[in-house]
C-alpha positions in Angstrom: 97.2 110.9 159.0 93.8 110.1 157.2 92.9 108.5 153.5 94.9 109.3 150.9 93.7 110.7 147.5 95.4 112.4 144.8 94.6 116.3 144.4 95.0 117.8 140.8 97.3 120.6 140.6 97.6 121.3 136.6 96.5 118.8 133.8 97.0 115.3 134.4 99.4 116.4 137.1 98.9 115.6 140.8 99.6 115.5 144.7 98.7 113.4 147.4 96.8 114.9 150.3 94.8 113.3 152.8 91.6 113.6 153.9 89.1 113.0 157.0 89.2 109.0 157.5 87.6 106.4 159.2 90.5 104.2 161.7 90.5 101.3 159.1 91.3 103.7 156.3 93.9 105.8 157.9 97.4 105.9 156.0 100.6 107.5 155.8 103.2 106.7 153.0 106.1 108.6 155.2 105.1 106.7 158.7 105.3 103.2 156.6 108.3 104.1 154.8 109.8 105.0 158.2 108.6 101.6 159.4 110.1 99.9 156.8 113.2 101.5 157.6 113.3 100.2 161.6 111.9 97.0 160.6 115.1 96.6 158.7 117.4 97.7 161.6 115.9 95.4 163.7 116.7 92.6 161.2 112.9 91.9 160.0 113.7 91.7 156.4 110.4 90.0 155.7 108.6 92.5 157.8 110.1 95.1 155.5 109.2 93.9 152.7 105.6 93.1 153.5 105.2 97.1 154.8 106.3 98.3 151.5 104.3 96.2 149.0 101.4 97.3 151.2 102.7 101.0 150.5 103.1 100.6 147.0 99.6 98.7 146.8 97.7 101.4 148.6 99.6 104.1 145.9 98.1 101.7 143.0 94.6 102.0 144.5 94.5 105.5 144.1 95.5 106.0 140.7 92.9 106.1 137.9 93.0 103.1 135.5 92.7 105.2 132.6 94.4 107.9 131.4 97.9 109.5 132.2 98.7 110.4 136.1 101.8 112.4 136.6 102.7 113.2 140.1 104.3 116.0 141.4 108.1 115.2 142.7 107.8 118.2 144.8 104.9 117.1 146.5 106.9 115.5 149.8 103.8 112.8 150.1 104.5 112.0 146.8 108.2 111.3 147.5 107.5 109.3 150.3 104.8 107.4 148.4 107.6 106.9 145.2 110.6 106.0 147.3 108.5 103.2 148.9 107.4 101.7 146.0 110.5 101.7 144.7 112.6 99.7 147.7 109.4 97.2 147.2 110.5 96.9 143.5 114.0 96.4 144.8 113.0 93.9 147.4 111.1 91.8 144.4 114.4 92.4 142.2 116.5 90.9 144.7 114.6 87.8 144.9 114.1 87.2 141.3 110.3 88.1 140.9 111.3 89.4 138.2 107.3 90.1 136.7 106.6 92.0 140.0 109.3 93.9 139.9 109.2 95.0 136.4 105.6 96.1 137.4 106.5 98.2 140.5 108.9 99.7 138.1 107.4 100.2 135.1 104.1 102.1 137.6 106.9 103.9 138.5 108.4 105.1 135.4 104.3 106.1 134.6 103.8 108.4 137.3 107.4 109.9 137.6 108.1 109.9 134.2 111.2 112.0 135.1 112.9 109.0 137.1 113.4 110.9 140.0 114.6 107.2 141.4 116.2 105.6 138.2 113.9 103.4 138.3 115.0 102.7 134.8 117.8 100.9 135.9 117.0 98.0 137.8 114.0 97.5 135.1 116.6 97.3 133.0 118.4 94.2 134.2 114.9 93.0 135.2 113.9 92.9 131.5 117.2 91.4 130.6 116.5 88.7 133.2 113.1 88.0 131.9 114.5 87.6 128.1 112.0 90.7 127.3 115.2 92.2 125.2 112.2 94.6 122.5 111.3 96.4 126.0 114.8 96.4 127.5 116.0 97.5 124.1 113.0 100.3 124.6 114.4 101.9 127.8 118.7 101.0 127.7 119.6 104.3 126.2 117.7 106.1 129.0 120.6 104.7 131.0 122.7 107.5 131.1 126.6 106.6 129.4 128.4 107.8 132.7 127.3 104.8 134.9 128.8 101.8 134.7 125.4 99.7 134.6 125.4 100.9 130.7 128.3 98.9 129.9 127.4 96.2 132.1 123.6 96.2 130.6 125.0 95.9 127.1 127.1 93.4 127.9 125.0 91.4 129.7 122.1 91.9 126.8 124.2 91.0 123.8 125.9 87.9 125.7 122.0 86.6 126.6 121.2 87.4 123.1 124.1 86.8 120.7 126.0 84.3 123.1 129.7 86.1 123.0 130.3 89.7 124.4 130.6 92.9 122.2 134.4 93.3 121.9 134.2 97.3 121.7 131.8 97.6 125.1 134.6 94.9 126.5 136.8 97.3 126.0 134.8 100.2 127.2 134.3 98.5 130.6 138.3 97.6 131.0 139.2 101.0 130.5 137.0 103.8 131.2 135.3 101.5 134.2 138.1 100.1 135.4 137.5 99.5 139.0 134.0 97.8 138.3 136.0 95.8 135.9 138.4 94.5 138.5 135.8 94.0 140.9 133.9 91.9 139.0 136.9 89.4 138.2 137.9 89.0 141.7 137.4 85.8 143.3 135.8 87.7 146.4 133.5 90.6 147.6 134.2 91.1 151.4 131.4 93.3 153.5 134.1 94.1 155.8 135.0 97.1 158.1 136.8 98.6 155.6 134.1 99.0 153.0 131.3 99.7 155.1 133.3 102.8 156.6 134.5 103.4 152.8 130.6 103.0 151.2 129.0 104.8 154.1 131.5 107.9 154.1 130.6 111.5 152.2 132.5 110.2 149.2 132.9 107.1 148.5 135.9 105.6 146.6 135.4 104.1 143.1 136.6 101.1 144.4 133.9 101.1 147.1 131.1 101.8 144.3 132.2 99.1 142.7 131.9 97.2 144.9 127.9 98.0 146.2 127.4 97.4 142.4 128.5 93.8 142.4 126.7 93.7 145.6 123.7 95.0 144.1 123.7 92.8 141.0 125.2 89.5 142.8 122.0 87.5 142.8 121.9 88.3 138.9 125.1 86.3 138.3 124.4 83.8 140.6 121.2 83.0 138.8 122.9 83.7 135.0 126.6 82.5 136.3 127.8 82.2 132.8 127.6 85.9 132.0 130.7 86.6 134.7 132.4 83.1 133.9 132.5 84.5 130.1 134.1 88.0 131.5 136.6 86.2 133.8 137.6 84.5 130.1 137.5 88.0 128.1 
């Protein structure tokens, strides 16, 4: 594809083009995103994860250390180059590099500061993890109210912080979050037939998205097991 630079398009606002390069320079964010993707289906998690950090290093390289750099969501490079750096920051999440992460993310957040990913979210349990509760407090009520990872943020927060669990959010998550609720008491969370077809279809049932988010969070609770042991009691 060539080298890729960022081209201004307005103040402080940019897209990513690419220009003449020599063989050892040559980059493209959508072919690596792309081969992250196959690496994946071909079960080389590791591979994956390696193609991405490079993606999301080669983004940091050509943004300018000073000053604000904006870049344009429009811009499909730019897409490609955001979307891999944000499954990087997921990969680091999942393994509890929780200072990478919250770096990938918070980069993020600086040059799409209209979370076209929400990256906001997994920074927020990443913060949470880290004890950094002044930042997580900074960024929790960009959460928006109508997913249940608010609740469960809060929850989680004020039980790291306080050591008991706000009875009004308890509540909250019983009843207006129902499912997510029951999910997270059972005493199992089957990847079977079932949910995959369930997860994977056009729209997926509550109890399904549930489901992904105890998925999602499980190596959270496995690593702070007395937050769920304290809900199970609630």
């Amino acid at each position: 594809m060539g080298k890729p630079v960022l081209k201004p398009i307005g103040y402080d606002s940019y897209v990513i083009e690419y220009i003449p390069a020599d063989s050892g320079d040559d980059f493209d964010f959508a072919a690596e995103f792309a081969r992250s993707q196959r690496q994946e289906a071909e079960r080389d998690f590791e591979g994956a994860c390696n193609t991405r950090l490079h993606a999301f290093q080669r983004l940091v390289e050509i943004i300018p250390d000073e000053g604000e750099t904006v870049l344009d969501w429009e811009d499909e490079n730019v897409q490609a180059a955001v979307m891999t750096g944000y499954c990087s920051g997921i990969d680091h999440f999942l393994v509890g590099d929780w200072e990478m992460a919250a770096a990938i993310f918070e980069t993020l957040l600086d040059i799409d500061p209209e979370d076209h990913t929400e990256a906001t979210i997994p920074l927020a349990y990443t913060y949470i993890a880290m004890g950094e509760y002044e930042s997580f407090d900074d960024i929790v009520n960009d959460v928006n109210d109508k997913y249940p990872d608010k609740v469960l943020l809060t929850l989680w927060s004020e039980f790291r912080r306080k050591g008991k669990l706000p009875y009004g959010e308890m509540v909250r998550f019983k009843s207006r979050f129902r499912p997510y609720y029951d999910e997270f008491m059972a005493d199992s969370h089957p990847v079977d037939g079932e949910y995959l077809r369930d997860i994977h279809s056009e729209r997926p049932s509550m109890q399904a998205r549930a489901r992904e988010l105890w998925l999602q969070t499980e190596h959270l609770w496995k690593q702070f097991p007395c937050f769920v042991e304290e809900l199970r009691r609630a």
